[in-house]
N, C-alpha and C positions, 0 to 999 in steps of 0.2 A: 455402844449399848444398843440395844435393836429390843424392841414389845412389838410384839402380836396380839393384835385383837380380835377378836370372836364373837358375833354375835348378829343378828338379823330376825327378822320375821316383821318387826314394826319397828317404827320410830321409837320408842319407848325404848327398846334397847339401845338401837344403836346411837341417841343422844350421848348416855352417859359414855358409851366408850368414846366420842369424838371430844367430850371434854377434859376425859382423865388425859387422851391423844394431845390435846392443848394445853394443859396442866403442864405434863413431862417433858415437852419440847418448850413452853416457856421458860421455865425451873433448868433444862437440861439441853442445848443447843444444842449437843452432839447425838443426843439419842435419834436413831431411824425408827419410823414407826410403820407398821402395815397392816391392813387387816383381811379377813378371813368372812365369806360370807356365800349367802346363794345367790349365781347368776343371776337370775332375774330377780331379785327379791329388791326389795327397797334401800337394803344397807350398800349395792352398789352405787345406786343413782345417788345418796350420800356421801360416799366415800368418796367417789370419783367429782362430785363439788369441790371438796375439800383438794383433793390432789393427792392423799397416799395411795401406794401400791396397794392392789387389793386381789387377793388370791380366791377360786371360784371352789365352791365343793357342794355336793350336789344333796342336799338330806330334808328331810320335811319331818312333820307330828302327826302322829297317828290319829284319823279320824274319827270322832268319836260314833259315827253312826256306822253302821253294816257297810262295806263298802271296797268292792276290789282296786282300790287306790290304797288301799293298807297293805295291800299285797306290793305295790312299789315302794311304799314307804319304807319296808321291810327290807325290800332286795338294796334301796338307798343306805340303809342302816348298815347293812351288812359291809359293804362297799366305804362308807364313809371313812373308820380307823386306816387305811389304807393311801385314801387320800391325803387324810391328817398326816401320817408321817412323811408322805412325801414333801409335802407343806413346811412342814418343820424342818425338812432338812435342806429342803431352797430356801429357807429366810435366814433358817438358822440363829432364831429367837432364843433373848437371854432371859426372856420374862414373855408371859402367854397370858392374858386376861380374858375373862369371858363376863359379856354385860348382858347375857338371856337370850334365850330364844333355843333353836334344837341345832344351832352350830356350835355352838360350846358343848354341847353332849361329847362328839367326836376327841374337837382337839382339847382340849384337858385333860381327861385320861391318856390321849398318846401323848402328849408332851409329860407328863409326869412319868411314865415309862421311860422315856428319853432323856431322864433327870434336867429338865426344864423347870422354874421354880413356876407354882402357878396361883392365880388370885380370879376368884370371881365377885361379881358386883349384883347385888339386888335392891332395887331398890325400893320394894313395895312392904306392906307390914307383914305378905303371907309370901313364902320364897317358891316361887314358879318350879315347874314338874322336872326344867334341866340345871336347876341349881340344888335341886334336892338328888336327883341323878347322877352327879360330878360334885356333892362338897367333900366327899371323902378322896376326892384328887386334888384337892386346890389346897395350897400351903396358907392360903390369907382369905378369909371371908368378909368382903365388906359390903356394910348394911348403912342404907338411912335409918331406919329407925330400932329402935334396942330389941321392942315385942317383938319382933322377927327372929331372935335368934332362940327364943322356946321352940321353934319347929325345928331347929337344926338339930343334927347328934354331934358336931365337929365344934361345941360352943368354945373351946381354948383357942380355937383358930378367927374367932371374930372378933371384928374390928368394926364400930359406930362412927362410923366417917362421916353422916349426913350427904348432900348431893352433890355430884359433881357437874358444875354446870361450866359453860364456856362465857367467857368476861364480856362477846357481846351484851349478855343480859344483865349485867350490873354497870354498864357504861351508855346503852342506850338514852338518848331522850326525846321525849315525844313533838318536841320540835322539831329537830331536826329530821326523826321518824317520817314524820308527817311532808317534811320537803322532799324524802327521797322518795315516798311514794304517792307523791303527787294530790296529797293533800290536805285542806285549807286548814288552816290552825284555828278556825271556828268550830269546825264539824263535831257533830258528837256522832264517834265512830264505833259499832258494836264488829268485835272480829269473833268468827265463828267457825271452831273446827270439830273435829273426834278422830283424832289418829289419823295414818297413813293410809288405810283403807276405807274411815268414814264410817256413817251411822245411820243407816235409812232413817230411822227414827226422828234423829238429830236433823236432817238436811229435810224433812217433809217439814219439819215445820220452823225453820229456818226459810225456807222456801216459801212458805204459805205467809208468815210474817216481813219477808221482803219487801213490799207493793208498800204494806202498809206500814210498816216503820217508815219510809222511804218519804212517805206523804206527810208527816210528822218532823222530817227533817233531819233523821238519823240516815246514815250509810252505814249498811251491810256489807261487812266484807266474808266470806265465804268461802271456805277451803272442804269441799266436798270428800275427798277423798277420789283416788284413782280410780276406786269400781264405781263411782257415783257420778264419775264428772261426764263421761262422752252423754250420757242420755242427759242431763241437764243442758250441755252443750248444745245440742240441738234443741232444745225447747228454748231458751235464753241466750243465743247469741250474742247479742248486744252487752248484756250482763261479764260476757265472759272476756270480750272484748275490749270492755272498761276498766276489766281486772279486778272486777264485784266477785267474781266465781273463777275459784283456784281451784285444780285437783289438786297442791298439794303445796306448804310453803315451806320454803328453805331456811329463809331468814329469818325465824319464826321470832326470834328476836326484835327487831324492827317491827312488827305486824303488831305484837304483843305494844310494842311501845306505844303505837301512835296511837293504840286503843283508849277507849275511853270503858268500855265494859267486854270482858270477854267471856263469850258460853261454848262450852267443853266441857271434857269427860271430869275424872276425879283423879285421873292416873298419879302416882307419884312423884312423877320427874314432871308432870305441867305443870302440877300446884307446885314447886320448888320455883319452875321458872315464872308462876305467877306471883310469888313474895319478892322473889328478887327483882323483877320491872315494876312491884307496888299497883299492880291494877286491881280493881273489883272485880268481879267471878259472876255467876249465874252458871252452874253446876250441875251437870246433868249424869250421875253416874252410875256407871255400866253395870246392869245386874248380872251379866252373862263370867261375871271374874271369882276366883276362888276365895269363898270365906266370905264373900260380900265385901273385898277389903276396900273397894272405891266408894261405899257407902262411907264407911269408917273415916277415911281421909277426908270428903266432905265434911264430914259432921265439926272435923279440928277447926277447919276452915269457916266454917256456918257460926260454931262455938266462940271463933274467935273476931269475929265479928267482920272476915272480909269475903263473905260470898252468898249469895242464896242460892237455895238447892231446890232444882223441880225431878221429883223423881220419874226418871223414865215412864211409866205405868202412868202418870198425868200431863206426859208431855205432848205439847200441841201448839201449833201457830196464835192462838190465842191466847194461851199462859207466857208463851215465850213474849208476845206483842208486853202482855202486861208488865212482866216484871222487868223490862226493858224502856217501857214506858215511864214506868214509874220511879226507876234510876236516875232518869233523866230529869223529870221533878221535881227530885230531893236533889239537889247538888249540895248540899251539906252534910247529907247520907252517902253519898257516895264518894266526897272525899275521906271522911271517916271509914270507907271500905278501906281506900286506898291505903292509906295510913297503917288499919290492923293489917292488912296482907302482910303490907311490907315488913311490920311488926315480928314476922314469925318466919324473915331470911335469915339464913344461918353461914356468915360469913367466913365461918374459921373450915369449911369442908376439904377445899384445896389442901391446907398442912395438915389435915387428920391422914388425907388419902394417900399424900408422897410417903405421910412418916409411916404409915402400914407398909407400903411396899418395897420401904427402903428396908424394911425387916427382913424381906425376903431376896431382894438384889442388892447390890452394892451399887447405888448411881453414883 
Protein backbone atom coordinates (compact mmCIF):
# COMPACT_ATOMS: atom_id res chain seq x y z
CA UNK A 1 0.00 0.00 0.00
CA UNK A 2 1.68 3.34 -0.92
CA UNK A 3 -0.41 7.22 0.14
CA UNK A 4 0.69 10.34 -1.38
CA UNK A 5 0.45 13.29 0.30
CA UNK A 6 -0.04 16.92 -1.05
CA UNK A 7 0.17 19.76 0.42
CA UNK A 8 2.58 22.98 1.49
CA UNK A 9 2.48 26.66 1.69
CA UNK A 10 2.52 26.63 5.62
CA UNK A 11 2.65 24.59 8.49
CA UNK A 12 -0.94 24.54 9.00
CA UNK A 13 -1.11 22.22 6.12
CA UNK A 14 1.45 20.21 6.21
CA UNK A 15 0.93 19.27 10.12
CA UNK A 16 -2.20 17.33 9.59
CA UNK A 17 -0.88 15.29 6.52
CA UNK A 18 2.44 14.38 8.71
CA UNK A 19 -0.04 13.05 11.23
CA UNK A 20 -2.57 11.22 9.12
CA UNK A 21 1.42 9.86 7.69
CA UNK A 22 1.79 8.64 11.53
CA UNK A 23 -1.58 7.54 11.86
CA UNK A 24 -1.34 4.95 8.81
CA UNK A 25 2.21 3.70 9.37
CA UNK A 26 1.26 3.06 13.09
CA UNK A 27 -2.12 1.18 12.30
CA UNK A 28 -0.28 -0.06 8.96
CA UNK A 29 3.51 -1.29 9.10
CA UNK A 30 3.47 -1.97 5.50
CA UNK A 31 2.16 1.03 3.93
CA UNK A 32 5.08 3.46 2.05
CA UNK A 33 4.33 6.92 2.48
CA UNK A 34 5.57 10.06 0.26
CA UNK A 35 4.79 13.35 -0.22
CA UNK A 36 4.42 16.05 -2.87
CA UNK A 37 5.24 19.69 -2.29
CA UNK A 38 7.27 23.02 -3.50
CA UNK A 39 10.95 22.94 -3.44
CA UNK A 40 11.52 25.60 -1.36
CA UNK A 41 8.53 25.88 0.45
CA UNK A 42 8.37 24.72 4.13
CA UNK A 43 6.69 21.24 3.56
CA UNK A 44 10.26 20.19 2.40
CA UNK A 45 12.28 21.35 5.37
CA UNK A 46 9.33 19.18 7.19
CA UNK A 47 9.19 16.36 5.41
CA UNK A 48 12.77 15.71 5.01
CA UNK A 49 12.78 15.87 9.24
CA UNK A 50 10.60 13.27 9.25
CA UNK A 51 12.56 11.19 6.56
CA UNK A 52 9.67 10.30 3.68
CA UNK A 53 10.41 10.70 0.04
CA UNK A 54 9.39 13.92 -1.02
CA UNK A 55 8.59 14.61 -4.77
CA UNK A 56 9.16 18.56 -6.00
CA UNK A 57 6.47 20.48 -8.22
CA UNK A 58 6.66 23.77 -8.81
CA UNK A 59 3.07 25.99 -8.46
CA UNK A 60 2.10 28.91 -6.25
CA UNK A 61 -1.55 31.28 -5.66
CA UNK A 62 -2.33 33.89 -7.47
CA UNK A 63 -1.54 37.31 -6.00
CA UNK A 64 -4.06 39.15 -4.91
CA UNK A 65 -2.83 42.54 -5.99
CA UNK A 66 -1.83 43.80 -9.74
CA UNK A 67 1.27 42.04 -10.33
CA UNK A 68 3.30 40.40 -13.10
CA UNK A 69 4.23 37.28 -10.83
CA UNK A 70 0.57 36.16 -11.73
CA UNK A 71 1.78 36.05 -14.99
CA UNK A 72 4.29 32.99 -13.70
CA UNK A 73 1.85 31.70 -11.44
CA UNK A 74 -0.20 31.20 -14.52
CA UNK A 75 2.52 29.57 -16.74
CA UNK A 76 3.19 27.38 -13.16
CA UNK A 77 -0.47 26.35 -13.31
CA UNK A 78 -0.36 25.43 -16.67
CA UNK A 79 2.76 23.17 -16.26
CA UNK A 80 1.75 21.72 -13.02
CA UNK A 81 -1.14 18.67 -14.27
CA UNK A 82 1.90 17.47 -16.17
CA UNK A 83 4.03 17.22 -13.35
CA UNK A 84 1.40 15.57 -11.32
CA UNK A 85 1.05 12.71 -13.59
CA UNK A 86 4.52 12.06 -13.84
CA UNK A 87 4.51 12.01 -10.01
CA UNK A 88 1.82 9.58 -9.82
CA UNK A 89 3.33 7.44 -12.16
CA UNK A 90 6.90 7.18 -10.26
CA UNK A 91 5.24 6.54 -6.94
CA UNK A 92 2.60 4.90 -8.31
CA UNK A 93 0.07 5.75 -5.29
CA UNK A 94 -2.89 3.63 -4.15
CA UNK A 95 -4.37 6.59 -2.14
CA UNK A 96 -3.41 10.59 -2.82
CA UNK A 97 -4.44 12.92 0.02
CA UNK A 98 -4.31 16.50 -0.08
CA UNK A 99 -4.02 18.56 3.55
CA UNK A 100 -4.39 22.50 1.57
CA UNK A 101 -2.55 24.81 0.16
CA UNK A 102 -2.30 25.15 -4.09
CA UNK A 103 -0.25 21.60 -4.30
CA UNK A 104 -3.34 19.75 -4.03
CA UNK A 105 -4.90 21.81 -6.81
CA UNK A 106 -2.61 19.81 -9.27
CA UNK A 107 -2.56 16.31 -7.91
CA UNK A 108 -6.07 15.40 -7.11
CA UNK A 109 -7.63 16.06 -10.16
CA UNK A 110 -4.70 14.13 -12.11
CA UNK A 111 -4.88 11.39 -9.86
CA UNK A 112 -8.60 10.86 -10.11
CA UNK A 113 -8.19 10.92 -13.92
CA UNK A 114 -5.82 8.03 -13.32
CA UNK A 115 -8.48 6.24 -11.26
CA UNK A 116 -6.52 6.91 -7.90
CA UNK A 117 -9.05 6.97 -4.93
CA UNK A 118 -8.66 10.40 -3.38
CA UNK A 119 -9.37 12.30 0.03
CA UNK A 120 -8.66 15.67 1.09
CA UNK A 121 -8.51 17.31 4.67
CA UNK A 122 -9.51 20.67 6.00
CA UNK A 123 -9.30 21.52 8.68
CA UNK A 124 -10.64 25.03 9.47
CA UNK A 125 -14.67 26.05 9.89
CA UNK A 126 -14.37 27.89 6.12
CA UNK A 127 -12.73 25.36 3.51
CA UNK A 128 -9.67 27.25 1.85
CA UNK A 129 -9.93 28.42 -2.19
CA UNK A 130 -7.98 24.65 -3.05
CA UNK A 131 -10.39 22.38 -1.36
CA UNK A 132 -13.14 24.24 -2.87
CA UNK A 133 -11.24 23.85 -6.27
CA UNK A 134 -10.53 19.88 -6.09
CA UNK A 135 -13.66 18.62 -3.66
CA UNK A 136 -15.46 17.60 -6.75
CA UNK A 137 -12.22 15.16 -7.39
CA UNK A 138 -11.65 13.83 -4.01
CA UNK A 139 -13.82 10.42 -3.14
CA UNK A 140 -13.56 11.46 0.92
CA UNK A 141 -13.91 14.95 2.34
CA UNK A 142 -12.56 15.21 5.77
CA UNK A 143 -13.38 17.96 8.16
CA UNK A 144 -12.72 18.97 11.81
CA UNK A 145 -15.53 20.61 12.23
CA UNK A 146 -19.38 19.81 10.82
CA UNK A 147 -20.34 24.02 9.89
CA UNK A 148 -17.65 23.55 7.30
CA UNK A 149 -19.48 21.27 5.31
CA UNK A 150 -22.65 24.08 4.44
CA UNK A 151 -19.76 25.54 2.01
CA UNK A 152 -19.21 22.42 0.26
CA UNK A 153 -21.53 21.01 -2.76
CA UNK A 154 -19.95 17.25 -2.40
CA UNK A 155 -21.84 16.98 1.26
CA UNK A 156 -22.50 12.84 0.85
CA UNK A 157 -18.66 12.74 0.46
CA UNK A 158 -18.00 14.22 4.16
CA UNK A 159 -16.69 12.83 6.80
CA UNK A 160 -16.34 14.70 10.68
CA UNK A 161 -13.08 13.17 11.66
CA UNK A 162 -12.06 16.01 14.12
CA UNK A 163 -7.86 16.50 14.02
CA UNK A 164 -5.43 14.66 13.29
CA UNK A 165 -2.55 15.10 15.30
CA UNK A 166 0.76 13.12 15.96
CA UNK A 167 0.95 11.15 19.48
CA UNK A 168 3.95 13.45 20.46
CA UNK A 169 1.31 15.90 21.58
CA UNK A 170 -0.68 13.55 23.88
CA UNK A 171 2.45 11.89 25.48
CA UNK A 172 4.37 14.95 26.02
CA UNK A 173 5.35 16.15 29.68
CA UNK A 174 6.48 19.20 30.84
CA UNK A 175 8.99 17.76 32.86
CA UNK A 176 10.65 16.11 30.91
CA UNK A 177 10.02 18.86 28.14
CA UNK A 178 11.66 21.10 30.09
CA UNK A 179 14.93 18.63 30.72
CA UNK A 180 15.26 18.23 27.00
CA UNK A 181 15.21 21.88 26.39
CA UNK A 182 17.41 22.83 28.94
CA UNK A 183 15.11 24.23 31.21
CA UNK A 184 14.58 24.75 35.02
CA UNK A 185 11.36 23.06 36.23
CA UNK A 186 10.71 26.34 38.27
CA UNK A 187 10.52 28.82 35.36
CA UNK A 188 7.35 30.10 34.25
CA UNK A 189 7.83 29.87 30.50
CA UNK A 190 5.60 32.01 27.88
CA UNK A 191 6.38 30.11 24.17
CA UNK A 192 5.45 32.43 21.40
CA UNK A 193 4.80 31.73 17.62
CA UNK A 194 2.35 32.63 14.34
CA UNK A 195 2.93 30.16 11.71
CA UNK A 196 5.88 29.33 9.66
CA UNK A 197 6.39 32.61 8.25
CA UNK A 198 5.52 34.82 11.44
CA UNK A 199 3.64 37.92 12.22
CA UNK A 200 5.21 41.38 12.28
CA UNK A 201 2.59 42.21 14.43
CA UNK A 202 2.91 39.32 16.77
CA UNK A 203 6.87 39.46 17.11
CA UNK A 204 6.98 43.75 17.60
CA UNK A 205 5.44 43.19 20.49
CA UNK A 206 6.62 39.88 21.64
CA UNK A 207 9.76 41.74 21.24
CA UNK A 208 8.97 44.91 23.04
CA UNK A 209 7.63 42.64 26.07
CA UNK A 210 10.91 40.45 26.10
CA UNK A 211 13.33 42.75 28.46
CA UNK A 212 10.38 43.14 30.47
CA UNK A 213 8.72 39.89 31.08
CA UNK A 214 12.42 38.75 31.48
CA UNK A 215 12.80 41.30 34.55
CA UNK A 216 9.66 39.71 36.25
CA UNK A 217 11.05 36.30 36.02
CA UNK A 218 9.30 34.90 32.94
CA UNK A 219 11.25 33.41 29.87
CA UNK A 220 10.32 34.05 26.39
CA UNK A 221 10.72 31.68 24.05
CA UNK A 222 10.09 32.94 20.55
CA UNK A 223 9.63 31.33 17.19
CA UNK A 224 9.65 34.33 14.77
CA UNK A 225 9.09 32.92 11.67
CA UNK A 226 11.72 32.54 8.77
CA UNK A 227 10.96 36.09 7.22
CA UNK A 228 11.39 37.70 10.65
CA UNK A 229 14.32 35.92 12.13
CA UNK A 230 17.61 37.15 10.07
CA UNK A 231 16.74 40.97 11.01
CA UNK A 232 16.10 40.04 14.58
CA UNK A 233 19.21 37.97 14.41
CA UNK A 234 21.29 40.61 14.04
CA UNK A 235 19.71 42.95 16.47
CA UNK A 236 19.60 40.05 19.48
CA UNK A 237 22.25 37.78 18.99
CA UNK A 238 22.71 36.62 22.30
CA UNK A 239 18.83 36.00 22.54
CA UNK A 240 19.24 33.67 19.50
CA UNK A 241 21.97 31.97 20.71
CA UNK A 242 20.29 31.01 24.17
CA UNK A 243 17.76 29.57 21.85
CA UNK A 244 15.17 32.61 23.17
CA UNK A 245 14.66 33.32 19.25
CA UNK A 246 13.77 30.49 16.89
CA UNK A 247 12.94 31.08 13.15
CA UNK A 248 10.92 28.25 13.32
CA UNK A 249 10.12 24.93 15.80
CA UNK A 250 10.00 21.40 14.67
CA UNK A 251 9.11 19.82 17.89
CA UNK A 252 6.39 22.04 18.38
CA UNK A 253 5.25 19.38 20.64
CA UNK A 254 7.87 19.70 23.39
CA UNK A 255 8.01 23.61 23.14
CA UNK A 256 4.11 23.55 23.69
CA UNK A 257 4.75 21.14 26.66
CA UNK A 258 7.29 22.82 28.81
CA UNK A 259 5.14 26.01 28.36
CA UNK A 260 3.46 27.43 30.94
CA UNK A 261 1.31 29.95 28.75
CA UNK A 262 1.37 30.14 25.10
CA UNK A 263 0.54 33.28 22.51
CA UNK A 264 -0.40 32.50 18.96
CA UNK A 265 -2.66 32.62 16.13
CA UNK A 266 -6.26 30.92 16.25
CA UNK A 267 -5.58 28.49 13.37
CA UNK A 268 -7.33 25.29 13.82
CA UNK A 269 -4.68 22.67 14.03
CA UNK A 270 -2.83 24.86 17.06
CA UNK A 271 -5.95 25.18 19.06
CA UNK A 272 -6.33 21.14 18.51
CA UNK A 273 -2.69 20.89 19.54
CA UNK A 274 -3.28 23.35 22.31
CA UNK A 275 -6.21 21.00 23.98
CA UNK A 276 -4.27 17.99 23.48
CA UNK A 277 -0.91 19.31 25.59
CA UNK A 278 -3.72 21.11 28.22
CA UNK A 279 -1.96 24.47 28.12
CA UNK A 280 -3.56 28.10 28.49
CA UNK A 281 -3.61 30.39 25.31
CA UNK A 282 -3.48 34.12 24.98
CA UNK A 283 -4.76 34.36 21.28
CA UNK A 284 -4.14 36.60 18.99
CA UNK A 285 -6.13 36.01 15.68
CA UNK A 286 -5.46 36.62 12.35
CA UNK A 287 -7.96 39.08 10.59
CA UNK A 288 -6.32 38.70 7.15
CA UNK A 289 -8.24 34.73 6.84
CA UNK A 290 -11.55 34.10 5.21
CA UNK A 291 -14.89 34.64 6.93
CA UNK A 292 -13.09 35.84 9.93
CA UNK A 293 -12.89 32.13 10.89
CA UNK A 294 -9.83 32.41 13.40
CA UNK A 295 -11.93 35.02 15.26
CA UNK A 296 -14.61 32.17 15.53
CA UNK A 297 -12.27 29.48 16.90
CA UNK A 298 -10.91 31.79 19.51
CA UNK A 299 -14.19 32.84 20.77
CA UNK A 300 -14.86 28.33 21.38
CA UNK A 301 -11.59 28.58 23.19
CA UNK A 302 -12.21 32.17 25.25
CA UNK A 303 -16.04 30.58 25.62
CA UNK A 304 -14.66 27.72 27.12
CA UNK A 305 -12.74 29.00 29.39
CA UNK A 306 -9.05 28.06 28.31
CA UNK A 307 -7.64 31.13 26.60
CA UNK A 308 -7.76 35.11 26.35
CA UNK A 309 -7.97 36.81 23.34
CA UNK A 310 -6.18 40.34 22.44
CA UNK A 311 -7.47 41.21 19.03
CA UNK A 312 -4.79 42.12 16.59
CA UNK A 313 -6.10 45.84 16.05
CA UNK A 314 -5.12 46.25 20.25
CA UNK A 315 -2.08 44.25 20.05
CA UNK A 316 1.04 45.76 21.68
CA UNK A 317 4.14 45.02 23.98
CA UNK A 318 2.22 46.37 26.82
CA UNK A 319 -1.29 44.27 26.54
CA UNK A 320 0.83 41.32 25.78
CA UNK A 321 3.19 42.29 29.13
CA UNK A 322 -0.24 42.36 30.95
CA UNK A 323 -2.16 39.58 30.21
CA UNK A 324 0.99 37.53 30.73
CA UNK A 325 1.66 39.13 33.75
CA UNK A 326 -1.28 38.56 35.21
CA UNK A 327 -1.48 34.66 34.29
CA UNK A 328 1.21 34.35 36.25
CA UNK A 329 -0.69 35.98 39.36
CA UNK A 330 -3.56 33.95 39.18
CA UNK A 331 -1.97 30.42 39.42
CA UNK A 332 -5.41 29.07 40.21
CA UNK A 333 -6.67 30.95 36.94
CA UNK A 334 -4.45 29.42 35.03
CA UNK A 335 -4.51 25.95 36.10
CA UNK A 336 -8.21 26.15 35.47
CA UNK A 337 -7.10 27.31 31.81
CA UNK A 338 -5.41 24.33 31.71
CA UNK A 339 -7.90 21.96 32.67
CA UNK A 340 -10.77 23.64 30.12
CA UNK A 341 -8.27 23.46 27.15
CA UNK A 342 -7.63 20.27 27.77
CA UNK A 343 -11.47 19.74 28.35
CA UNK A 344 -12.29 20.25 24.64
CA UNK A 345 -9.41 17.23 23.19
CA UNK A 346 -11.06 15.15 21.02
CA UNK A 347 -9.47 11.81 21.38
CA UNK A 348 -11.45 9.41 19.12
CA UNK A 349 -9.97 11.57 15.59
CA UNK A 350 -7.39 8.91 14.69
CA UNK A 351 -10.45 5.84 14.19
CA UNK A 352 -12.87 8.52 12.67
CA UNK A 353 -9.83 9.18 9.97
CA UNK A 354 -8.65 5.45 9.23
CA UNK A 355 -12.37 4.47 9.16
CA UNK A 356 -13.09 7.19 6.34
CA UNK A 357 -10.31 6.19 4.35
CA UNK A 358 -10.62 2.65 4.69
CA UNK A 359 -14.10 3.48 2.61
CA UNK A 360 -12.12 4.44 -0.07
CA UNK A 361 -8.96 1.80 -0.07
CA UNK A 362 -8.68 -1.47 1.29
CA UNK A 363 -5.75 -1.27 3.96
Amino acid sequence: MKVLFACGGSGGHVTPALAIAEMLTRQHSEVSIAFVGNENGIERRMVKDVGYPFYPIAIEGLHRSLTFRNFRTLALAAKAPFRARAILKAFSPDLVVGTGGYVSYPMIPAAKKMGIPTALYEPNAVPGLSVRLTEKHADRILLQFEGCASHLKYKERVRVVGAPLRKSFATQRREEARRRLGLSGSDFVVLCFAGSLGAERISDAAMGAFFPLQERGITMIHATGRRLFDGLKKEFPELCRRRRLLPYINDMACYMAAANVIVCRAGAMTLAELSQVGRAAVLVPSPYVAENHQEKNARLYEDAGGALIIPESRLCAETLFERILFLKENPNLLSAMEKNAASLCDGNAEKRILQALSEIVDF
